[in-house]
Backbone as CSV, one residue per row, in Angstrom:
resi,resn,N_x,N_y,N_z,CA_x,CA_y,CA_z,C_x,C_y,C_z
1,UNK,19.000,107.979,121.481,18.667,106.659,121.149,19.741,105.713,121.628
2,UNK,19.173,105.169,122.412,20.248,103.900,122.890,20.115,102.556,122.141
3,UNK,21.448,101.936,122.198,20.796,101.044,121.674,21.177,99.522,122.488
4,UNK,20.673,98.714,122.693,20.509,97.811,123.575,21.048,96.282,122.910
5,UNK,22.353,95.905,123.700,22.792,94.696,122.518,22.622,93.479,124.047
6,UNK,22.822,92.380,123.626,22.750,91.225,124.159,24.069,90.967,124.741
7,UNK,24.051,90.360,125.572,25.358,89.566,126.352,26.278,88.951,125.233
8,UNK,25.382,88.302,124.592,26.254,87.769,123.383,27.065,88.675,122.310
9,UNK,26.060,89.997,121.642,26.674,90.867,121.129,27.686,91.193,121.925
10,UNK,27.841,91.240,123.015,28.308,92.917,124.039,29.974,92.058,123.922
11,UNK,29.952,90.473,124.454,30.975,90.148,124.671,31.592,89.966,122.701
12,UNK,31.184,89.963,121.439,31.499,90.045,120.549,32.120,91.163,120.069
13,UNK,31.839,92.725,120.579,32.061,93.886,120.842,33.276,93.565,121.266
14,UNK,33.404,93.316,122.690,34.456,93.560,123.521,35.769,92.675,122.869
15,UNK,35.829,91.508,122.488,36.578,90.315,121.674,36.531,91.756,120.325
16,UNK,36.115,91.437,119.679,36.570,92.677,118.385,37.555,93.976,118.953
17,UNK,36.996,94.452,119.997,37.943,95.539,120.346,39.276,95.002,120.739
18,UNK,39.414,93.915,121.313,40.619,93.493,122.061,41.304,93.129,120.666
19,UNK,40.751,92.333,120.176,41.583,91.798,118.602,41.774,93.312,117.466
20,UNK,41.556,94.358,117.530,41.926,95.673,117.357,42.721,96.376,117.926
21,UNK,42.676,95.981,119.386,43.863,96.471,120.190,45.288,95.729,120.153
22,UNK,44.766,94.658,119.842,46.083,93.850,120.130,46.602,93.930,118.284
23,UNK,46.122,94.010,117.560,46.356,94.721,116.171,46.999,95.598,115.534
24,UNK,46.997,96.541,116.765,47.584,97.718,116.662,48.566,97.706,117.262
25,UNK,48.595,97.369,118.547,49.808,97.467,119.220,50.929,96.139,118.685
26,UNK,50.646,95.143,117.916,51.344,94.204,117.449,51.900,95.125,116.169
27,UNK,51.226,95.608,115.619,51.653,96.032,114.143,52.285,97.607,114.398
28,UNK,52.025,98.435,115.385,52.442,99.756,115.133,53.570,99.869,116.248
29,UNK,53.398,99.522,117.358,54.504,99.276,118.468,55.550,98.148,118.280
30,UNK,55.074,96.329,118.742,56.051,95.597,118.781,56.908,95.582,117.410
31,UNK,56.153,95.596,116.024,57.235,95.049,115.007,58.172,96.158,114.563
32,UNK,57.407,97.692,114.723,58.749,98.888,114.394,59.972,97.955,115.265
33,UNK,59.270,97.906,116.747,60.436,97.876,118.070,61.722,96.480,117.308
34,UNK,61.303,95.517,116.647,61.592,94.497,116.133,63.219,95.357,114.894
35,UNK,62.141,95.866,114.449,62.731,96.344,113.134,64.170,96.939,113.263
36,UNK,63.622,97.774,114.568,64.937,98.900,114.711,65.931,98.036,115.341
37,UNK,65.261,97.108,116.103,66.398,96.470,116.676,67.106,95.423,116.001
38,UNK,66.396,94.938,114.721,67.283,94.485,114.031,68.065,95.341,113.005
39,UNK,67.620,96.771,112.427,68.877,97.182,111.780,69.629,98.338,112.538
40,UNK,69.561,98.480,113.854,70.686,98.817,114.623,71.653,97.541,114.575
41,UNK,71.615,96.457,114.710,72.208,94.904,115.003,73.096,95.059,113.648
42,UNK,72.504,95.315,112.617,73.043,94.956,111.108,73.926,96.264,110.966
43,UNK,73.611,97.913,111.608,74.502,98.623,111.219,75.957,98.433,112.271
44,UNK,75.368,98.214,113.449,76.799,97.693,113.940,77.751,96.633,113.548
45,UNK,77.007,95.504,113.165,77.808,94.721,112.254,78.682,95.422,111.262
46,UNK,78.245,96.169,110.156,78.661,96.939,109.303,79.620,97.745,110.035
47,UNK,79.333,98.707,110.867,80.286,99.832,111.899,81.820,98.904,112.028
48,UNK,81.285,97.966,112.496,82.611,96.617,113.150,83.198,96.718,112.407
49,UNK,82.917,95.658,111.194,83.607,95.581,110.049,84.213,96.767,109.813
50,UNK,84.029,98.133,109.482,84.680,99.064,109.164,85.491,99.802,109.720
51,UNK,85.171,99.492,111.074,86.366,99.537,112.041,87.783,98.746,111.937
52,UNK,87.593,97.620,111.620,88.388,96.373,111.890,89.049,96.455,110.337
53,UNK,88.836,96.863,109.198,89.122,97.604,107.589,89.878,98.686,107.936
54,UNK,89.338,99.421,108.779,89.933,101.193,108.858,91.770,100.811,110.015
55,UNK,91.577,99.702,111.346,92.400,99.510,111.740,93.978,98.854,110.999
56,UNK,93.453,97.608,109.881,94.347,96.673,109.081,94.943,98.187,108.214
57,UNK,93.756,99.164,107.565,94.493,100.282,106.521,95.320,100.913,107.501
58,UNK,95.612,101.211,108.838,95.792,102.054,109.571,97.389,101.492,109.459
59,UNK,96.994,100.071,110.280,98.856,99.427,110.592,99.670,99.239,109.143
60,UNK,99.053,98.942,107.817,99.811,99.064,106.754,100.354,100.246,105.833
61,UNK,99.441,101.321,106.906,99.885,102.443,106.317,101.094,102.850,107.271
62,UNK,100.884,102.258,108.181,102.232,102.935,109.651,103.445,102.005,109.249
63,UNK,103.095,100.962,108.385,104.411,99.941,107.976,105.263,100.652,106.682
64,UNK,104.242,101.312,105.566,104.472,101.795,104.871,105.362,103.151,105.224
65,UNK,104.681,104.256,105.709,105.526,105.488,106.011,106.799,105.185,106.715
66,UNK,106.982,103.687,107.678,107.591,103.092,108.428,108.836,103.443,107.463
67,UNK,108.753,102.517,106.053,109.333,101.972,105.476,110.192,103.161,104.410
68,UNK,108.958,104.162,104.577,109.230,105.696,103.735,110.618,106.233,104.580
69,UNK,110.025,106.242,106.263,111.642,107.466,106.680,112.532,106.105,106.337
70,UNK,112.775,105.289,106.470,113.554,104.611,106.799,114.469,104.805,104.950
71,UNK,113.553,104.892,104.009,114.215,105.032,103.171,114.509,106.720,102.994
72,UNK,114.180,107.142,103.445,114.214,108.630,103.116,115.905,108.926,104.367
73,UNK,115.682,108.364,105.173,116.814,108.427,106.146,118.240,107.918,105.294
74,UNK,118.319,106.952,104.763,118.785,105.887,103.866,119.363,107.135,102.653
75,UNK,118.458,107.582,101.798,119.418,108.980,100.991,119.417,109.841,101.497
76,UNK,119.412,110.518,102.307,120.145,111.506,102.935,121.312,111.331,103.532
77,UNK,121.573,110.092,103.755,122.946,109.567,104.182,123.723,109.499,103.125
78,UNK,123.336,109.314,102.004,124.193,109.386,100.373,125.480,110.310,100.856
79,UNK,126.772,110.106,100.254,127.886,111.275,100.181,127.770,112.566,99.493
80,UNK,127.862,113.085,99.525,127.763,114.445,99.047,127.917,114.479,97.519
81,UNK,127.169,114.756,97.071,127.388,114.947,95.372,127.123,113.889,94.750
82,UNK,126.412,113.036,95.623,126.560,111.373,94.332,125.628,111.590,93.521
83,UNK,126.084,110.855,92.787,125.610,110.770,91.141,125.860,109.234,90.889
84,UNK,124.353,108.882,90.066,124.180,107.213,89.546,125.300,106.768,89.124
85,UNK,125.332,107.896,87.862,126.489,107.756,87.162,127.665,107.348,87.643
86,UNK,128.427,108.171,88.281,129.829,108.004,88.885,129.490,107.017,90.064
87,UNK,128.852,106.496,90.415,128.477,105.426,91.220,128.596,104.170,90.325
88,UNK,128.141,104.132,89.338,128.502,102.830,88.353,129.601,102.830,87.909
89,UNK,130.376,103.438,87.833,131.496,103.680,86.994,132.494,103.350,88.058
90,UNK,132.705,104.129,89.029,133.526,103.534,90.076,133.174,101.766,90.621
91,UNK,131.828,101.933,90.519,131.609,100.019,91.063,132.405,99.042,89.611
92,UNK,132.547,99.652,88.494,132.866,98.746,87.257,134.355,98.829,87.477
93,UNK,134.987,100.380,87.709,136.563,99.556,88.001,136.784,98.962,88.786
94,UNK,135.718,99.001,90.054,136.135,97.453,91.246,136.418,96.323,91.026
95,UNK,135.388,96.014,90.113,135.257,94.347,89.445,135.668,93.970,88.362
96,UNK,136.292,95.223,87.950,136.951,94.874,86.635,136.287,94.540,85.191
97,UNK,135.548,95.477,84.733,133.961,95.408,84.190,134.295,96.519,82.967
98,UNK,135.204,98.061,83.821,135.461,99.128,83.539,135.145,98.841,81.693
99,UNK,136.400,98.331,81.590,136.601,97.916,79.768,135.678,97.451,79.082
100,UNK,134.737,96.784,79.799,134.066,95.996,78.656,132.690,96.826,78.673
101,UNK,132.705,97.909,78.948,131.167,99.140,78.845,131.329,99.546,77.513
102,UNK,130.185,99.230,76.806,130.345,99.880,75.441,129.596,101.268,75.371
103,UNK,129.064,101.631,76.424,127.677,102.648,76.727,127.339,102.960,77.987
104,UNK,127.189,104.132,78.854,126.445,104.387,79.974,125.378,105.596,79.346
105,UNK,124.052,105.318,79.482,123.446,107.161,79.060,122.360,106.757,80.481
106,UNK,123.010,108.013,81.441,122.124,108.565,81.857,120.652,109.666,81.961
107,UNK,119.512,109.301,82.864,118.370,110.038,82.409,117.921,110.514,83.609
108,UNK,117.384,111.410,83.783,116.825,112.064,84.785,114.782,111.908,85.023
109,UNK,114.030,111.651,85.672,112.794,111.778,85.545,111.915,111.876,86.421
110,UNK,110.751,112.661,86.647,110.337,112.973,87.665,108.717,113.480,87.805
111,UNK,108.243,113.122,88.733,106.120,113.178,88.765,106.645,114.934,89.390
112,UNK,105.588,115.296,89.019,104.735,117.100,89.370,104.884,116.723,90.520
113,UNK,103.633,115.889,91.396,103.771,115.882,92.817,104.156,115.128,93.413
114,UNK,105.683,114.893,93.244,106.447,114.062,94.156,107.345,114.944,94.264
115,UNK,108.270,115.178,95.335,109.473,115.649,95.742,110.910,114.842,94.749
116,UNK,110.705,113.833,94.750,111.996,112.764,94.435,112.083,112.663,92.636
117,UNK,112.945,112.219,92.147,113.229,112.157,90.929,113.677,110.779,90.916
118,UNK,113.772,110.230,89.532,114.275,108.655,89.330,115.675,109.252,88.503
119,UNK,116.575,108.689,89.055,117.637,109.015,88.187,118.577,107.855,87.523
120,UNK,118.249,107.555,86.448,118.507,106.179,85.935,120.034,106.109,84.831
121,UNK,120.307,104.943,84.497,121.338,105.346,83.476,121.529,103.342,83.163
122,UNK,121.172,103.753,82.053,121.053,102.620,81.021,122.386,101.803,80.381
123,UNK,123.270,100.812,80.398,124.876,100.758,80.669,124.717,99.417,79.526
124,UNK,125.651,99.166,78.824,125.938,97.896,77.616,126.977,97.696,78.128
125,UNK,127.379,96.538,78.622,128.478,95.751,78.978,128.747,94.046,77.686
126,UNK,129.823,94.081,76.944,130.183,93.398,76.002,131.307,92.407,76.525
127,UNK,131.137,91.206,75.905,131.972,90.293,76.407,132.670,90.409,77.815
128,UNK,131.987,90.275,78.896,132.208,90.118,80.287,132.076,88.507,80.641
129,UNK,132.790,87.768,81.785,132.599,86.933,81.944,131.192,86.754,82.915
130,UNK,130.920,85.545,83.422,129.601,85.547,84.140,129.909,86.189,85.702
131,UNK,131.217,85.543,85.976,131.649,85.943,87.384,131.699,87.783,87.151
132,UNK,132.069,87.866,86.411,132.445,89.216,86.388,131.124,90.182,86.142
133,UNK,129.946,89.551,85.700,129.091,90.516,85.999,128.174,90.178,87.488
134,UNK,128.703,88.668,88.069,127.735,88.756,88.559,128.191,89.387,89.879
135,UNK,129.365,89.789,90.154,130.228,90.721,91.119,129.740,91.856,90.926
136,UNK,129.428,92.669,89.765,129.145,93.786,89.525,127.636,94.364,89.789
137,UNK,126.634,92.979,89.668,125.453,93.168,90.433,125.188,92.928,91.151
138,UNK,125.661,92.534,92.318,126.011,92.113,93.767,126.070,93.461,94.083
139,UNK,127.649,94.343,93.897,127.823,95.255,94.523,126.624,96.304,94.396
140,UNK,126.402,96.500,93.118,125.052,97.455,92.232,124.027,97.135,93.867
141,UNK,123.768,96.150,93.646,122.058,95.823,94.878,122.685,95.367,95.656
142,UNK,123.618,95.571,96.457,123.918,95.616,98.112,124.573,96.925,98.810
143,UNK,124.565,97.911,97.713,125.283,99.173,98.226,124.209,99.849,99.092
144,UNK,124.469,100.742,100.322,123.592,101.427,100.826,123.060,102.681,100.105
145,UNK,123.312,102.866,98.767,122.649,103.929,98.386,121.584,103.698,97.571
146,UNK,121.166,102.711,97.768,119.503,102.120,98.051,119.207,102.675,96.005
147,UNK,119.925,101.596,95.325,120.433,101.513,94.473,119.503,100.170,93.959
148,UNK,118.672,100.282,92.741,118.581,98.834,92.199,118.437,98.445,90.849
149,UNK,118.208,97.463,90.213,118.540,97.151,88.935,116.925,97.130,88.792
150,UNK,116.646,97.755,87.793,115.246,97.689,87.014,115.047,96.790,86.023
151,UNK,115.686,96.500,84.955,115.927,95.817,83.711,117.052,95.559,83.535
152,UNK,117.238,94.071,83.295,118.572,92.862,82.835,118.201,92.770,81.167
153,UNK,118.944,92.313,80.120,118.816,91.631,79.279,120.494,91.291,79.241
154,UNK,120.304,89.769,79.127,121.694,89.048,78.735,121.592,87.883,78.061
155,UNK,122.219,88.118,77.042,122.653,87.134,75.882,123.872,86.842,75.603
156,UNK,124.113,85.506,74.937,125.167,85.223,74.853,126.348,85.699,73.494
157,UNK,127.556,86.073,73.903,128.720,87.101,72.551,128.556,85.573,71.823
158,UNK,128.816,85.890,70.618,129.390,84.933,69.343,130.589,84.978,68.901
159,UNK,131.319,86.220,69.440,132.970,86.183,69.239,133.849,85.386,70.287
160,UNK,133.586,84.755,71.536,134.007,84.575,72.904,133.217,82.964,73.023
161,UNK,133.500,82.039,73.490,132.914,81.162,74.708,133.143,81.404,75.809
162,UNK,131.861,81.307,76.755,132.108,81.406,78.270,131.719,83.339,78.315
163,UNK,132.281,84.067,77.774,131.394,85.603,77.565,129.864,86.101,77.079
164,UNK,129.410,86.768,78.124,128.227,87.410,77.630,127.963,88.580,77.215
165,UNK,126.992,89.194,76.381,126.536,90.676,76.538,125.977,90.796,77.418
166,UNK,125.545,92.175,78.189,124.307,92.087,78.986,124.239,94.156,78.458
167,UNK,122.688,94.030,79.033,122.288,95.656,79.004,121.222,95.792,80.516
168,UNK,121.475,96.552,80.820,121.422,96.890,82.339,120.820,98.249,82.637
169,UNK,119.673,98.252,82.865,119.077,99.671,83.381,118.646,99.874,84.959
170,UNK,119.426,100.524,85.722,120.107,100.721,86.973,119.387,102.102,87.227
171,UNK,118.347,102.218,88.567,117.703,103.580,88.674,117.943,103.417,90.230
172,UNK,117.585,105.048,90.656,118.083,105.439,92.007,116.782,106.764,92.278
173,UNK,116.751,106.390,93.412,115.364,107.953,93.757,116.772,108.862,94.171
174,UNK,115.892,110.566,93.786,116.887,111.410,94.217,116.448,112.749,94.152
175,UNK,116.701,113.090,95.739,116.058,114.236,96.211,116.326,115.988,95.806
């Protein structure tokens, strides 16, 4: 059975098929093609960025370890046998400080996974003048044995004008 359509049908046929074809190939071909090419666009964006994150972590980590030998170079140069302790004690008879220590207690302390230890020692200095301590923390934080003051407290003596107390907790890494 055939069936017999009109010029008019036939070209209504043919217009329907084309608007089906072009339907398909708009919706199943061009807009995937659209799609991918916009989130390839968006993951490289992303890629970039994480590149340009991974490079900044890269140079602050090379500033950092930079900064590691340089200190690690720094105590190993220490003299043989030093100790916080006898390191403060000799800087206090420099400046003339020696006398007025009412207290040094040293402490030892240290993380599982670190190599290094903090080796600290906690010092009461009584009626000192200002010059006279402030010589004594000068030398303390300019010595190369990479030496620094953690905690100050200073108040003023009530037996003295012009003298202070101070208490001083002084730590050192140590291998």
């Amino acid at each position: 059975m055939a069936i017999h359509l009109s010029r008019r049908e036939k070209y209504a046929v043919v217009i329907g098929a084309g608007f089906i074809c072009l339907f398909v190939f708009v919706q199943f071909i061009l807009f995937p093609y659209f799609d991918k090419r916009e989130r390839l666009t968006r993951a490289l964006q992303v890629k970039t960025k994480m590149l340009e994150d991974m490079r900044g972590l890269k140079s602050e980590y090379d500033a950092i370890q930079k900064s590691a030998d340089v200190s690690k170079d720094r105590l190993s140069r220490r003299e043989e046998g030093f100790t916080l302790f006898s390191f403060l004690d000799k800087l206090a008879g420099q400046t003339g400080v020696k006398e007025h220590i009412t207290y040094m207690k040293p402490s030892i302390s240290g993380r599982k996974e670190s190599p290094y230890k903090t080796s600290s020692v906690e010092m009461k200095l009584q009626a000192v003048s200002m010059e006279q301590l402030t010589a004594y923390l000068y030398m303390v934080e300019t010595s190369k044995n990479r030496v620094r003051i953690k905690r100050i407290s200073i108040s003023k003596t009530g037996k003295q004008e012009g003298f202070i107390d101070a208490v001083l907790q002084v730590e050192t890494l140590v291998i």
